[in-house]
N, CA and C atoms as an extended XYZ file, in Angstrom:
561
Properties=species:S:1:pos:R:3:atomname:S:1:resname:S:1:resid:I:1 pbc="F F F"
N      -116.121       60.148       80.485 N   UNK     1
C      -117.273       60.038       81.336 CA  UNK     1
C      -116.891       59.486       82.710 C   UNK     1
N      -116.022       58.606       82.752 N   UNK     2
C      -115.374       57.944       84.336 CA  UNK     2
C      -114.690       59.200       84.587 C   UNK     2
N      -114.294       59.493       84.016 N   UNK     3
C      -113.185       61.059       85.075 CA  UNK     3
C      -114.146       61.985       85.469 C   UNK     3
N      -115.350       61.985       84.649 N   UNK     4
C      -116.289       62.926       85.461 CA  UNK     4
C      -116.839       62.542       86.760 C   UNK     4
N      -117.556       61.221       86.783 N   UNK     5
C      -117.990       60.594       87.899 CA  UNK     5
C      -117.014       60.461       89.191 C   UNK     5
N      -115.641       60.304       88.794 N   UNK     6
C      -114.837       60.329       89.717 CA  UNK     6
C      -114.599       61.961       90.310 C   UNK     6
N      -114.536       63.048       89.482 N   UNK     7
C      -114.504       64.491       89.993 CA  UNK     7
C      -115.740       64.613       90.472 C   UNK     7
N      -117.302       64.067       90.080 N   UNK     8
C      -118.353       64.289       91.147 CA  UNK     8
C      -118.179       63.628       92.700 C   UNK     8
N      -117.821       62.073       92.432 N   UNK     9
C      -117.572       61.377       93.944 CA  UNK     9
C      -117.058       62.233       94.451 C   UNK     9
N      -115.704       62.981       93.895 N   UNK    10
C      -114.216       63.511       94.903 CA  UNK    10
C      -115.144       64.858       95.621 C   UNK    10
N      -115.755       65.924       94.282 N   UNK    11
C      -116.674       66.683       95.034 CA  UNK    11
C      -117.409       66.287       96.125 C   UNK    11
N      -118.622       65.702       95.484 N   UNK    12
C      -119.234       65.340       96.870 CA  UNK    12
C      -118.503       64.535       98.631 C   UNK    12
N      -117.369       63.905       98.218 N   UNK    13
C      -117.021       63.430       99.600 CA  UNK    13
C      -116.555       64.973      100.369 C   UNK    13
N      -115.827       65.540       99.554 N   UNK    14
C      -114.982       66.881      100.237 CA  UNK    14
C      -116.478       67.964      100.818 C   UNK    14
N      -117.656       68.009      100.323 N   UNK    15
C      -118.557       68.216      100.650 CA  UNK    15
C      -119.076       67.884      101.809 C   UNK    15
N      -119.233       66.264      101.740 N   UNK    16
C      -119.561       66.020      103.078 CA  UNK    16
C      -118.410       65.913      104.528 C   UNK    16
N      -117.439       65.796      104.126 N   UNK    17
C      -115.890       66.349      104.870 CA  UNK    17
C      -116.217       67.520      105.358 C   UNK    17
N      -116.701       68.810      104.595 N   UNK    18
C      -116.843       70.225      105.239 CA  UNK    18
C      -118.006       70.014      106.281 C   UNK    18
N      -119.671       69.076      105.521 N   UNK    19
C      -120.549       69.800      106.839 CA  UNK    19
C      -120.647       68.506      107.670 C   UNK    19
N      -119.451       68.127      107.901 N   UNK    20
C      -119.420       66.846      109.173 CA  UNK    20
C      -119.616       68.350      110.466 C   UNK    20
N      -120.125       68.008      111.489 N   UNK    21
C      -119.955       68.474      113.210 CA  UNK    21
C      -118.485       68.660      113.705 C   UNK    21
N      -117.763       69.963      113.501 N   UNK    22
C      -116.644       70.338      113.975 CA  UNK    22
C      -116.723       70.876      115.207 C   UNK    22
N      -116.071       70.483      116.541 N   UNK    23
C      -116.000       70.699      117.199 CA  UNK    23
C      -116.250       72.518      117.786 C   UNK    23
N      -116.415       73.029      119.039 N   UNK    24
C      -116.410       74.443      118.751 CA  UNK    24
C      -114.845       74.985      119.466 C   UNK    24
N      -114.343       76.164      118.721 N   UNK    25
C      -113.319       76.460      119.657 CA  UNK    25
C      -113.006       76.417      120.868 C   UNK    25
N      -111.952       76.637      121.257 N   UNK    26
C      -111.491       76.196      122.994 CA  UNK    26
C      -111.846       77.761      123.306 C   UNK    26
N      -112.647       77.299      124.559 N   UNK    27
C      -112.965       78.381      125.250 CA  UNK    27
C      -111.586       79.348      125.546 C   UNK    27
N      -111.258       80.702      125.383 N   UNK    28
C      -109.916       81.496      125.880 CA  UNK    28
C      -110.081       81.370      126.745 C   UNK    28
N      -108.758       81.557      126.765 N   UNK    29
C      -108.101       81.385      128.539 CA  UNK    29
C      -108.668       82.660      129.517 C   UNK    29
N      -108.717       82.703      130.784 N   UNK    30
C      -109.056       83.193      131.576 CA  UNK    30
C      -108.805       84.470      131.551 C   UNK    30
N      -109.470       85.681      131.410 N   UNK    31
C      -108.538       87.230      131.121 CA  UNK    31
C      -107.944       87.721      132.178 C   UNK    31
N      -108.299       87.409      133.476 N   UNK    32
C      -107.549       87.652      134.790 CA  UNK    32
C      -108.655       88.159      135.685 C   UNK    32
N      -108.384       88.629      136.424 N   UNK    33
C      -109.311       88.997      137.814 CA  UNK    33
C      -110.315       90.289      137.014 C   UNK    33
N      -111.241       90.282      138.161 N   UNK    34
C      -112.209       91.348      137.443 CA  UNK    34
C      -111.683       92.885      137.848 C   UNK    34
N      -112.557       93.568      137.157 N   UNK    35
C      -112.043       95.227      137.241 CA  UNK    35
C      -111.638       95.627      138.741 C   UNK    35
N      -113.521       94.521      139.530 N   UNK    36
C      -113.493       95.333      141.134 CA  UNK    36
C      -112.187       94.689      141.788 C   UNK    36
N      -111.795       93.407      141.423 N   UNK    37
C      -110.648       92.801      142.499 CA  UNK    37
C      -109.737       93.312      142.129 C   UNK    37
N      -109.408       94.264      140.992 N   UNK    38
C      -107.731       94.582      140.489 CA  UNK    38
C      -107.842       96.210      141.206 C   UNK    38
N      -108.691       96.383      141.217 N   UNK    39
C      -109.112       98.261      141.684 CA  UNK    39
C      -109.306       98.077      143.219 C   UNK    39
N      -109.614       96.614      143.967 N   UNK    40
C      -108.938       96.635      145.215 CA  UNK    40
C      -107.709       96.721      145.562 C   UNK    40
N      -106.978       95.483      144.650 N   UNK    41
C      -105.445       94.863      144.911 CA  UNK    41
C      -104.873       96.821      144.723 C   UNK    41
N      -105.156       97.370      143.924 N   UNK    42
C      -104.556       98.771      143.513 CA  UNK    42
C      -104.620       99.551      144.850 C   UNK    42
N      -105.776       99.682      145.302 N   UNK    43
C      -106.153      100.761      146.912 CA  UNK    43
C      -105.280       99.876      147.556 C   UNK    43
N      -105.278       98.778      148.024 N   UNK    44
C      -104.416       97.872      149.567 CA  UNK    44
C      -103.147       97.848      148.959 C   UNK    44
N      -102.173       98.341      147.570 N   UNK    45
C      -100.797       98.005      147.483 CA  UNK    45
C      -100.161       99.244      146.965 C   UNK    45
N      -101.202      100.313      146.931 N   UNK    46
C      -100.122      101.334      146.560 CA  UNK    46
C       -99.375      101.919      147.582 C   UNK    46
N       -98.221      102.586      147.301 N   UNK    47
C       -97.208      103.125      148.902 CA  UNK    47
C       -97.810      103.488      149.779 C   UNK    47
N       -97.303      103.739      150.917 N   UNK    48
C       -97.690      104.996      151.621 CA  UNK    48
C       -96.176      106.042      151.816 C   UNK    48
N       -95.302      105.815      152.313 N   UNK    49
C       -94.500      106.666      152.828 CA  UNK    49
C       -93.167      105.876      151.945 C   UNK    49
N       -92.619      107.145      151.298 N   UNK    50
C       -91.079      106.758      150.541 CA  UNK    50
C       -90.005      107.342      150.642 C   UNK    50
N       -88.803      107.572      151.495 N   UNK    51
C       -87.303      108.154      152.015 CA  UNK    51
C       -86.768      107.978      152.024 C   UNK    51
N       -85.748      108.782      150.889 N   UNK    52
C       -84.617      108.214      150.313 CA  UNK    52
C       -83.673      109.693      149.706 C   UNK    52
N       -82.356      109.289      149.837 N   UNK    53
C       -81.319      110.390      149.377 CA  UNK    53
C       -80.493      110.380      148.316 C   UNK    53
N       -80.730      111.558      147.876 N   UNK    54
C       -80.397      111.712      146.233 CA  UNK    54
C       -78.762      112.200      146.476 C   UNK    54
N       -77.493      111.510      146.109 N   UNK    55
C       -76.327      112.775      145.903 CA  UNK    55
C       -76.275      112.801      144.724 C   UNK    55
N       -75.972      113.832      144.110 N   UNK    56
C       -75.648      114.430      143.030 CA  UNK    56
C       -74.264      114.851      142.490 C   UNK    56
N       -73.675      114.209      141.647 N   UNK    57
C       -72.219      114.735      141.286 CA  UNK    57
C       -72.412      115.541      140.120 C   UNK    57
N       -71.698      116.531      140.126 N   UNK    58
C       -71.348      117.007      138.455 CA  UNK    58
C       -70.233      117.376      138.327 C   UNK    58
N       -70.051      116.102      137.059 N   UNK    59
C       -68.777      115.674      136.817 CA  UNK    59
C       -67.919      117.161      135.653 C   UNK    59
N       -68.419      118.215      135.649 N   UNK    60
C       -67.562      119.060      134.632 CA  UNK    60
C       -66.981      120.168      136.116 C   UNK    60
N       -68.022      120.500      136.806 N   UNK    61
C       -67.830      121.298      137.798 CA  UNK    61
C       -66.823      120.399      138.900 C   UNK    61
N       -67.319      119.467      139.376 N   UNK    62
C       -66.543      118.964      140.379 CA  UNK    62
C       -67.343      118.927      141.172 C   UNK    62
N       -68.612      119.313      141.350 N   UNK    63
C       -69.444      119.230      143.340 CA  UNK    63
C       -70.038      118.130      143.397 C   UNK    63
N       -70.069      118.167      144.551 N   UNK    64
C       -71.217      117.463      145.193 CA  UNK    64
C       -72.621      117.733      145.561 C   UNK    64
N       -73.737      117.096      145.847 N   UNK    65
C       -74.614      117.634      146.982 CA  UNK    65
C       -75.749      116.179      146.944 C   UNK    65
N       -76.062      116.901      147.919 N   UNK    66
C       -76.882      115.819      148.768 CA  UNK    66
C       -78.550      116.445      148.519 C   UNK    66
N       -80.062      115.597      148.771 N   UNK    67
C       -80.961      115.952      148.835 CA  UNK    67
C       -82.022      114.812      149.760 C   UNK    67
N       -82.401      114.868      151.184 N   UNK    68
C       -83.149      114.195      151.446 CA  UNK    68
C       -84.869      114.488      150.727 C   UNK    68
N       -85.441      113.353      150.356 N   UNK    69
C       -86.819      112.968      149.850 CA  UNK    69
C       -87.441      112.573      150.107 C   UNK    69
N       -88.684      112.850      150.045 N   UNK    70
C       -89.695      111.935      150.358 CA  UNK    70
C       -91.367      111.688      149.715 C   UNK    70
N       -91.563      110.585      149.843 N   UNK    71
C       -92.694      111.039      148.955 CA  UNK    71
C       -93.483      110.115      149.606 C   UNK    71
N       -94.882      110.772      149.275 N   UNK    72
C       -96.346      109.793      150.230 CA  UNK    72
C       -97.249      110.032      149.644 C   UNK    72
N       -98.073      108.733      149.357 N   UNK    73
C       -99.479      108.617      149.029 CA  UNK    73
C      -100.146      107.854      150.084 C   UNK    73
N      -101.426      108.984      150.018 N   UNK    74
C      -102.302      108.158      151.466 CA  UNK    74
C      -103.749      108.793      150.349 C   UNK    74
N      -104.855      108.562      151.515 N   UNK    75
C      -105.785      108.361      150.726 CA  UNK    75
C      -106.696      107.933      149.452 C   UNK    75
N      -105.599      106.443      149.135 N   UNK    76
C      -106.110      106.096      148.481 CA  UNK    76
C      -107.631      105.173      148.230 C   UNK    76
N      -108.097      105.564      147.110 N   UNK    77
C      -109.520      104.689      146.837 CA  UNK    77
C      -109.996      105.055      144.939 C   UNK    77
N      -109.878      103.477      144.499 N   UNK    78
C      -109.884      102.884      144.078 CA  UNK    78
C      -111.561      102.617      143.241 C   UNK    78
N      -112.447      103.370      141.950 N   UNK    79
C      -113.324      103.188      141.913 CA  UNK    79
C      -114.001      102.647      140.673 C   UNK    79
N      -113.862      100.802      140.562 N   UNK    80
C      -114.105      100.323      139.671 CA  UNK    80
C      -115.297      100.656      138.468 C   UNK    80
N      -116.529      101.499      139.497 N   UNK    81
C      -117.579      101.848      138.832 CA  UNK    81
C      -117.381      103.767      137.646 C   UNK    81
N      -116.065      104.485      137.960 N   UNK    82
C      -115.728      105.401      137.250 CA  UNK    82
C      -114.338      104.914      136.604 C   UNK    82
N      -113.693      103.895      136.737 N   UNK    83
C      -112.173      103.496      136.452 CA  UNK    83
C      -111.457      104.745      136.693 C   UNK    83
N      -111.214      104.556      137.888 N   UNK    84
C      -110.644      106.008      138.138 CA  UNK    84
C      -109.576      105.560      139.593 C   UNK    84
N      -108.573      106.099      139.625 N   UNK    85
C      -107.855      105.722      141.179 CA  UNK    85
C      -107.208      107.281      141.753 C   UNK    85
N      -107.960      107.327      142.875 N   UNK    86
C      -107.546      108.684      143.752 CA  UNK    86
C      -106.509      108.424      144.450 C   UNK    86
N      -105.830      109.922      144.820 N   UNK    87
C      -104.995      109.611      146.076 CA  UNK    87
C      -104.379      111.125      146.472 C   UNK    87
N      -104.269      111.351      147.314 N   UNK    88
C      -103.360      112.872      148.063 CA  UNK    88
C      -101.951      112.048      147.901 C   UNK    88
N      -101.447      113.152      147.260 N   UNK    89
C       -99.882      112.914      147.087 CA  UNK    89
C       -99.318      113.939      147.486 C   UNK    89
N       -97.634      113.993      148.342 N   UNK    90
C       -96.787      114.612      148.640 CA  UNK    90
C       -95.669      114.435      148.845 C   UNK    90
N       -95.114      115.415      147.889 N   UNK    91
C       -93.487      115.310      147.769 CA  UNK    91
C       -92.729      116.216      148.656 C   UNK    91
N       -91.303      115.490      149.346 N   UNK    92
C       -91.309      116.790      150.335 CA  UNK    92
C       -89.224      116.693      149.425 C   UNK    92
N       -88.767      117.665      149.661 N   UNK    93
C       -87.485      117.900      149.703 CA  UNK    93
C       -87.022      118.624      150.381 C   UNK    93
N       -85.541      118.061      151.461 N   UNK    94
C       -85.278      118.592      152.544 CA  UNK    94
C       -86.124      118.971      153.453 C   UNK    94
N       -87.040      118.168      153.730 N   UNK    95
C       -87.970      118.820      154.660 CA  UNK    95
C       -89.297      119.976      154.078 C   UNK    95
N       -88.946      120.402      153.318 N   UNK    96
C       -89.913      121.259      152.619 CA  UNK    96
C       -90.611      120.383      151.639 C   UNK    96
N       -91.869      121.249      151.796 N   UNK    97
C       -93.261      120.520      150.926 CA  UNK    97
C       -92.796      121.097      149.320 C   UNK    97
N       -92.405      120.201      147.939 N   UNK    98
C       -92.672      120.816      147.020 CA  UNK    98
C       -93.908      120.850      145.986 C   UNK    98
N       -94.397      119.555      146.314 N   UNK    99
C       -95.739      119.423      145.767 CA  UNK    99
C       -96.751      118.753      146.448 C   UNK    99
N       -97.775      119.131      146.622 N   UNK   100
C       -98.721      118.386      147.660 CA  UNK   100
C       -99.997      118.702      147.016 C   UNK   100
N      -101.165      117.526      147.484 N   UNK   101
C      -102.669      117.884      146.691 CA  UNK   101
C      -103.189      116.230      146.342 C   UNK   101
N      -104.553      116.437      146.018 N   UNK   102
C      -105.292      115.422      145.410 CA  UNK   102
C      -105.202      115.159      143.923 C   UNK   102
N      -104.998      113.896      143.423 N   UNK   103
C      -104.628      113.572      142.255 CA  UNK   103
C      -105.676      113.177      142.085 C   UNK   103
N      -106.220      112.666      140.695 N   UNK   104
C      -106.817      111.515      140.266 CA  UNK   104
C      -106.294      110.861      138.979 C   UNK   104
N      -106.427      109.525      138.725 N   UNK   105
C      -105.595      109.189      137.391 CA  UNK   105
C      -106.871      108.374      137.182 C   UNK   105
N      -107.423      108.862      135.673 N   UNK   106
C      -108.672      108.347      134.356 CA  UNK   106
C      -108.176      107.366      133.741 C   UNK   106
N      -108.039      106.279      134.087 N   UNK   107
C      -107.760      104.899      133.394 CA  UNK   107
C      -107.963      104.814      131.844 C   UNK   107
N      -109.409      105.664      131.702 N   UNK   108
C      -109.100      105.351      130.437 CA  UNK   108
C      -108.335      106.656      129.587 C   UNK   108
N      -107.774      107.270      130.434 N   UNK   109
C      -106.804      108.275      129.629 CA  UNK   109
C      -105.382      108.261      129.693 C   UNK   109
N      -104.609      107.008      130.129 N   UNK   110
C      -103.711      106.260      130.591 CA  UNK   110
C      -103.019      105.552      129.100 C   UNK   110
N      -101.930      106.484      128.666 N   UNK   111
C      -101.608      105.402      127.286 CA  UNK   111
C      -100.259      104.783      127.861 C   UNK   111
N       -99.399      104.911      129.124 N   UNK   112
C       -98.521      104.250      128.735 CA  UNK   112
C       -97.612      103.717      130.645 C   UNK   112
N       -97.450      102.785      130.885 N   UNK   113
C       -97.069      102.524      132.274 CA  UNK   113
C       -95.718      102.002      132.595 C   UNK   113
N       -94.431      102.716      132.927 N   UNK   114
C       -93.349      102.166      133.165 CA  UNK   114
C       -92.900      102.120      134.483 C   UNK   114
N       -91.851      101.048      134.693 N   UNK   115
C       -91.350      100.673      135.784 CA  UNK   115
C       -89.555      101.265      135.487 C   UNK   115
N       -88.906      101.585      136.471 N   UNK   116
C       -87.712      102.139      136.352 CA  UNK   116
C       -86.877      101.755      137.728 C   UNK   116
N       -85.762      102.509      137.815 N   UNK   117
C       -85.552      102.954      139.284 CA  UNK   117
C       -85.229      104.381      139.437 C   UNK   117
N       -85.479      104.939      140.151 N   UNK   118
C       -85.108      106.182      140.812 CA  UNK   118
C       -84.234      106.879      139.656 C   UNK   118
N       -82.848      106.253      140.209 N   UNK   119
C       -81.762      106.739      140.135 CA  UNK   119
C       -81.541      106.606      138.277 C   UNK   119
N       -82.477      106.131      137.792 N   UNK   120
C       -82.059      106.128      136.124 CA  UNK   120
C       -83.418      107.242      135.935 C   UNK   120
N       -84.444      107.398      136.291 N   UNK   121
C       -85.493      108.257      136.152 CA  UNK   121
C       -84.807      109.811      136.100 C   UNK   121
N       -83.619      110.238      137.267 N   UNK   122
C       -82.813      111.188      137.025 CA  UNK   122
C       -81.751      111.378      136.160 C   UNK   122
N       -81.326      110.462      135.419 N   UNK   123
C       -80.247      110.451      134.954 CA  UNK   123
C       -81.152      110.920      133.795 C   UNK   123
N       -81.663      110.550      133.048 N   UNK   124
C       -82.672      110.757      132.324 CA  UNK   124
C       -83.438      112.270      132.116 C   UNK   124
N       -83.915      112.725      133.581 N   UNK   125
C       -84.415      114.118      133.425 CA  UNK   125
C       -83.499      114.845      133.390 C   UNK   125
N       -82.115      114.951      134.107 N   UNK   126
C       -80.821      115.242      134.248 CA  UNK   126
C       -80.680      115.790      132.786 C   UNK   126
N       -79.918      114.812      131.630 N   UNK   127
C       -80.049      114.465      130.295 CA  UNK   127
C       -80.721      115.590      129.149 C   UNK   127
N       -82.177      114.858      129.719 N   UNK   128
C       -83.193      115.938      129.036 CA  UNK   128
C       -83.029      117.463      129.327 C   UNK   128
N       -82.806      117.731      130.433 N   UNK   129
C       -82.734      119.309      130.563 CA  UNK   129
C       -81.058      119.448      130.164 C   UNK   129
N       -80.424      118.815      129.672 N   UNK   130
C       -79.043      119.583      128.920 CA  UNK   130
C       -78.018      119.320      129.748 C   UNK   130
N       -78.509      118.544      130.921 N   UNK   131
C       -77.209      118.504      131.855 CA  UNK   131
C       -76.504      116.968      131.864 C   UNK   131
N       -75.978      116.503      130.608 N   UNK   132
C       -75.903      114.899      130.973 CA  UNK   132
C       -74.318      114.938      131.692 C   UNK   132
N       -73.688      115.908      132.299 N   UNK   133
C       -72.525      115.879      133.325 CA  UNK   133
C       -72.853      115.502      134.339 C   UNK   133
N       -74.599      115.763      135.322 N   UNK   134
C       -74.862      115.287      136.493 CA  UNK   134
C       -75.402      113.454      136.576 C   UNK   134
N       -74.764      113.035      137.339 N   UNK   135
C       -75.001      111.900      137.739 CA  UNK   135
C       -75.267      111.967      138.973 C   UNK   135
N       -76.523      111.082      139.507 N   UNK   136
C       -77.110      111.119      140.451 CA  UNK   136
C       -77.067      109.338      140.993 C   UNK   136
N       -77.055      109.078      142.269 N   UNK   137
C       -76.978      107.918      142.799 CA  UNK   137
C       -78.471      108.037      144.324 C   UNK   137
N       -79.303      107.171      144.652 N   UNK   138
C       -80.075      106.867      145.030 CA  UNK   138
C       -79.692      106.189      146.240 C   UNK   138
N       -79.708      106.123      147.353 N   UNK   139
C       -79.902      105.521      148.740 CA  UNK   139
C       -80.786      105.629      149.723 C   UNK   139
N       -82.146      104.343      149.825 N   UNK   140
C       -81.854      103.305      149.291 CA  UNK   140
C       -82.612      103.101      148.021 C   UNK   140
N       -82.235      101.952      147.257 N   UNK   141
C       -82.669      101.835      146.338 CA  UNK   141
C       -84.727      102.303      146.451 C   UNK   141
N       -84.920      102.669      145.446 N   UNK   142
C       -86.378      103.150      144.939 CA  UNK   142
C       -86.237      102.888      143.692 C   UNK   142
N       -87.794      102.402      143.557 N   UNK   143
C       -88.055      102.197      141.917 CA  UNK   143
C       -89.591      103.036      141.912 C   UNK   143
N       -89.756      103.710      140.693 N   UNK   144
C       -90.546      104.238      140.727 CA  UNK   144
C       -91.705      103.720      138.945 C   UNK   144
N       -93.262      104.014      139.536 N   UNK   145
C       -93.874      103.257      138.737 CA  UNK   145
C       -94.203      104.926      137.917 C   UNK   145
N       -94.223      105.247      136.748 N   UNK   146
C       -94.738      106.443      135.955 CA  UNK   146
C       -95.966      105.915      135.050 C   UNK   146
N       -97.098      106.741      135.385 N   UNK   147
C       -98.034      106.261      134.590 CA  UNK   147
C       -98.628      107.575      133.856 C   UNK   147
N       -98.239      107.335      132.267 N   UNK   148
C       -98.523      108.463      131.602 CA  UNK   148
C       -99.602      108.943      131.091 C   UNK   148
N      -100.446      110.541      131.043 N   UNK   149
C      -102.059      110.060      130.655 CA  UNK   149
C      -101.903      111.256      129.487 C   UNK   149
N      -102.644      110.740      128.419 N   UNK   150
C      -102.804      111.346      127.278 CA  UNK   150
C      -102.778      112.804      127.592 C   UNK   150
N      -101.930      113.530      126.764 N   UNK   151
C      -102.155      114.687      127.310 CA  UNK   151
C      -100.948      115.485      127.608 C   UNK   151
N       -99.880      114.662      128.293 N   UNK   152
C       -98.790      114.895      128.830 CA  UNK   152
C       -98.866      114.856      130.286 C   UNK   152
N       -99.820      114.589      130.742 N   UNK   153
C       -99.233      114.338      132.419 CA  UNK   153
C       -98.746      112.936      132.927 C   UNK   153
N       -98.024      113.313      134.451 N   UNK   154
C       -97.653      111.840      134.604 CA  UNK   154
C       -97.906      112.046      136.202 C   UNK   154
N       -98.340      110.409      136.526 N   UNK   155
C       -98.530      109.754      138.362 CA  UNK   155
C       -97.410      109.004      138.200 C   UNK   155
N       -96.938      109.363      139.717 N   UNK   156
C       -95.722      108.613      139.899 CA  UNK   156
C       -95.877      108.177      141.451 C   UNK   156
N       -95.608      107.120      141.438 N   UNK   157
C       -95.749      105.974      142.621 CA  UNK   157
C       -94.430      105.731      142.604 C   UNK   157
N       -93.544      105.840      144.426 N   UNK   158
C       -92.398      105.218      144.600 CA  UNK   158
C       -92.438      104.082      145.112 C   UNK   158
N       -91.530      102.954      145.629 N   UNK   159
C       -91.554      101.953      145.877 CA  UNK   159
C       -89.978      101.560      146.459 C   UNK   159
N       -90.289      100.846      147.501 N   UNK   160
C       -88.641      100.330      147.777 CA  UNK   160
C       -88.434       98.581      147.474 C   UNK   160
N       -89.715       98.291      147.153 N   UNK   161
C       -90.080       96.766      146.742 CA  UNK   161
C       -89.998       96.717      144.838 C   UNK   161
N       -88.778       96.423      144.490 N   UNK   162
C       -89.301       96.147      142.702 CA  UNK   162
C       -90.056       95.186      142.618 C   UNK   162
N       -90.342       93.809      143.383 N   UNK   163
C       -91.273       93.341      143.094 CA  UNK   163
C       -92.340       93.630      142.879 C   UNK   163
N       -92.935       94.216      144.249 N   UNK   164
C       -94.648       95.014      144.355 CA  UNK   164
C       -94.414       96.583      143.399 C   UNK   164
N       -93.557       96.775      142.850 N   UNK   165
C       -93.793       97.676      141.981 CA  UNK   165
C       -94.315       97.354      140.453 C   UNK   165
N       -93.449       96.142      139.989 N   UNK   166
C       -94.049       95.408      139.019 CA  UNK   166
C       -95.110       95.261      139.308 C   UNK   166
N       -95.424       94.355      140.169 N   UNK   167
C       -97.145       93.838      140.592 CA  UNK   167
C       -98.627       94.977      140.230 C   UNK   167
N       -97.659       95.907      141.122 N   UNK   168
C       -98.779       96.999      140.837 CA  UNK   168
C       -98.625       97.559      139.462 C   UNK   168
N       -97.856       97.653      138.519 N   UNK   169
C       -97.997       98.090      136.841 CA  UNK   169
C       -98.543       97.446      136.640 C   UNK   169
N       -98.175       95.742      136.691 N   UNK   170
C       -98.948       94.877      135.908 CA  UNK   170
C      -101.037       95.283      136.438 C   UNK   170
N      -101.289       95.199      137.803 N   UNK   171
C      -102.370       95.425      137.895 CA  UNK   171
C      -103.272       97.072      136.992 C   UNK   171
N      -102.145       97.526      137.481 N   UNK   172
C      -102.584       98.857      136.882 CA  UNK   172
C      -103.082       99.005      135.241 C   UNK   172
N      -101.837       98.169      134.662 N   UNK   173
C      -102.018       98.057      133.138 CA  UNK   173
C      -103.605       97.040      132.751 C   UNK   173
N      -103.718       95.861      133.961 N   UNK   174
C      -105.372       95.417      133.470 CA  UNK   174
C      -105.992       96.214      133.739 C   UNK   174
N      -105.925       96.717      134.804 N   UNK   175
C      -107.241       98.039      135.428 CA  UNK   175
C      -107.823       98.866      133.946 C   UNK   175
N      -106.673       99.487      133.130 N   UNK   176
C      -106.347       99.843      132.268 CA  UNK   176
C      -107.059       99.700      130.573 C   UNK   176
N      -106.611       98.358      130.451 N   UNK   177
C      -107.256       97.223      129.336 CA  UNK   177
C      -108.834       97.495      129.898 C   UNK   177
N      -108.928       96.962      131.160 N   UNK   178
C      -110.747       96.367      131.444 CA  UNK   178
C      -111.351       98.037      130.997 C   UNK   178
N      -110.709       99.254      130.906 N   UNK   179
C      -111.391      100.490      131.478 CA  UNK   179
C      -111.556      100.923      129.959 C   UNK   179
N      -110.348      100.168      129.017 N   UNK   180
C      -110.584      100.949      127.499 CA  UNK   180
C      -109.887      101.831      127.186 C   UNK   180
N      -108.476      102.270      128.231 N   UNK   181
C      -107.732      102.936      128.009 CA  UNK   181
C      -105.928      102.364      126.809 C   UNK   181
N      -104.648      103.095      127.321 N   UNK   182
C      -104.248      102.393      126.773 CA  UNK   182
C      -103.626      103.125      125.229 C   UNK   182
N      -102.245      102.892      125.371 N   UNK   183
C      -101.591      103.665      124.155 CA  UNK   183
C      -102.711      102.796      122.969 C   UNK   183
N      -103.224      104.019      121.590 N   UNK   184
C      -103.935      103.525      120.638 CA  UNK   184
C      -102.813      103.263      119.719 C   UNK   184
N      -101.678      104.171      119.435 N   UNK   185
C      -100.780      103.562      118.259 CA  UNK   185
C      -100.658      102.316      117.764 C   UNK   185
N      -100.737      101.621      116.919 N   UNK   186
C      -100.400      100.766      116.434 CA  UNK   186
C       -99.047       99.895      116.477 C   UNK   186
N       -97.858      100.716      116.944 N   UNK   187
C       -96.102      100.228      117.047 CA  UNK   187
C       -96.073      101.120      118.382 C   UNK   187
């Protein structure tokens, strides 16, 4: 009969232990700037004008060659209320236009955002198309931001700043999060 009374006390204290006033969780931390200030920082920091020379070796053949580049985004704007970021883009090689036109990139159709440089971005496509004999070298350095959208397409932003190239992924990738986009895979 005492071992019972003692397993009721022990109950009841652990009882009143649970509905004591527990504090409420710590508010989370701050999620970062809002959609409209990151979809500004995006319009005022993306490039405008990027020129730079590609040589090209291939090492089975023996040549050389050279390719002046360039690439420009202007018109950009930035529209927190569609999550959406515009811009006229143009690529020129040797002087000739190879791709030119109005883009738009759907934030929330955006699964995946990398930072690189140039000169490994070719080594890479180089590679992929069967040619891993060409090696390519970059002057001056460029890093370029690739932002991939479901689907298979890709925006590509150059940069001669790796800092403000990071900066702008990282913004890009909240723009991103706030919009609901965003690789779904799990790994």
């Amino acid at each position: 009969m005492k071992a019972f009374r003692i397993a009721i006390l022990a109950l009841a204290a652990m009882g009143w232990a649970v509905a004591q006033d527990v504090p409420p969780p710590p508010k989370p931390a701050d999620e970062g700037p809002s959609l409209e200030a990151t979809m500004k920082f995006l319009q005022d920091k993306l490039p405008g004008q990027v020129n730079y020379i590609v040589y090209v070796h291939d090492n089975l053949a023996g040549t050389d060659g050279t390719e002046s580049r360039s690439d420009g985004t202007s018109s950009v704007y930035a529209d927190a209320g569609h999550c959406r970021v515009g811009y006229h883009g143009r690529h020129t090689v040797d002087g000739a236009s190879v791709a030119e036109g109005d883009q738009r990139v759907l934030l929330k159709q955006v699964e995946d955002i990398t930072v690189m440089p140039v000169e490994q971005q070719l080594q890479q496509a180089s590679a992929k198309a069967g040619h891993p004999e060409r090696s390519s070298k970059i002057e001056p350095t460029v890093f370029v931001l690739l932002v991939n959208i479901s689907g298979g397409g890709v925006h590509e932003f150059n940069f001669y700043d790796e800092t403000l190239c990071h900066r702008v992924a990282k913004a890009l990738q909240h723009a991103v999060e706030l919009c609901g986009g965003g690789s779904k895979e799990p790994f």
